[in-house]
N, C-alpha and C positions, 0 to 999 in steps of 0.2 A: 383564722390561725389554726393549724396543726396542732392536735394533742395527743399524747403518746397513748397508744392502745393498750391498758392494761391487760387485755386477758391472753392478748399476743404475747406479749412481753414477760406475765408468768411464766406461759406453755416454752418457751425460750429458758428461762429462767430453770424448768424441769429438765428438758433436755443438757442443759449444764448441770446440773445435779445427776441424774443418770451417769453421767461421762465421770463424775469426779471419783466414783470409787472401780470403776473400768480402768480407769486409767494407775491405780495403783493394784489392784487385783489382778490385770495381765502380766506384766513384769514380775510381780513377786513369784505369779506360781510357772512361768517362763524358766525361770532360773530354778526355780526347783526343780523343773524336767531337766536342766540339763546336768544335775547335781547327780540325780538317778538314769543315766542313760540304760543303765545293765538292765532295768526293769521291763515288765511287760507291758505297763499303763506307760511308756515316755513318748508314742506317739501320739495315742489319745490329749493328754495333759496336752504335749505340747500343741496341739492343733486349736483346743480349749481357750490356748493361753493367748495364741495367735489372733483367733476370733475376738477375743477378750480385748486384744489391743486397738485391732479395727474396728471394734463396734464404738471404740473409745473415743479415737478421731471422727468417726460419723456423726454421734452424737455432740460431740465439742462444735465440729464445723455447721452441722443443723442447727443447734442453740444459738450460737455466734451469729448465724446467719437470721434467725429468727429474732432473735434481739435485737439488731439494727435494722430490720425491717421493721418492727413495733416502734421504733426510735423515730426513724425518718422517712418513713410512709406516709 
């Protein structure tokens, strides 16, 4: 019988931790850049905020995916 790989399943578990504060620190400071477009930083920020959001989904969908590999591996 199969039993779940704990240390897979943490390293899964980090990677959704990672993601969960990406995931509200891109949008927040997204919408700031575009509150100050007149600015000289609204490219930088915004490009910041952009990465911010994709490294969000990378990290969700690697966790998620590490996770059910620990699961049903």
């Amino acid at each position: 019988m199969k039993h779940t790989d704990k240390d897979m399943l943490f390293k899964g578990l980090k990677y959704l931790a990672g993601a969960l504060p990406l995931s509200f620190i891109g949008p927040v400071v997204l919408f700031s850049s575009f509150k100050n477009q007149e600015n000289v930083w609204f490219i930088p920020v915004m490009i910041f905020a952009l990465l911010a959001m994709a490294a969000a989904v990378f990290l969700m969908f690697k966790g998620i995916r590490t996770v059910m590999k620990a699961l049903f591996d």
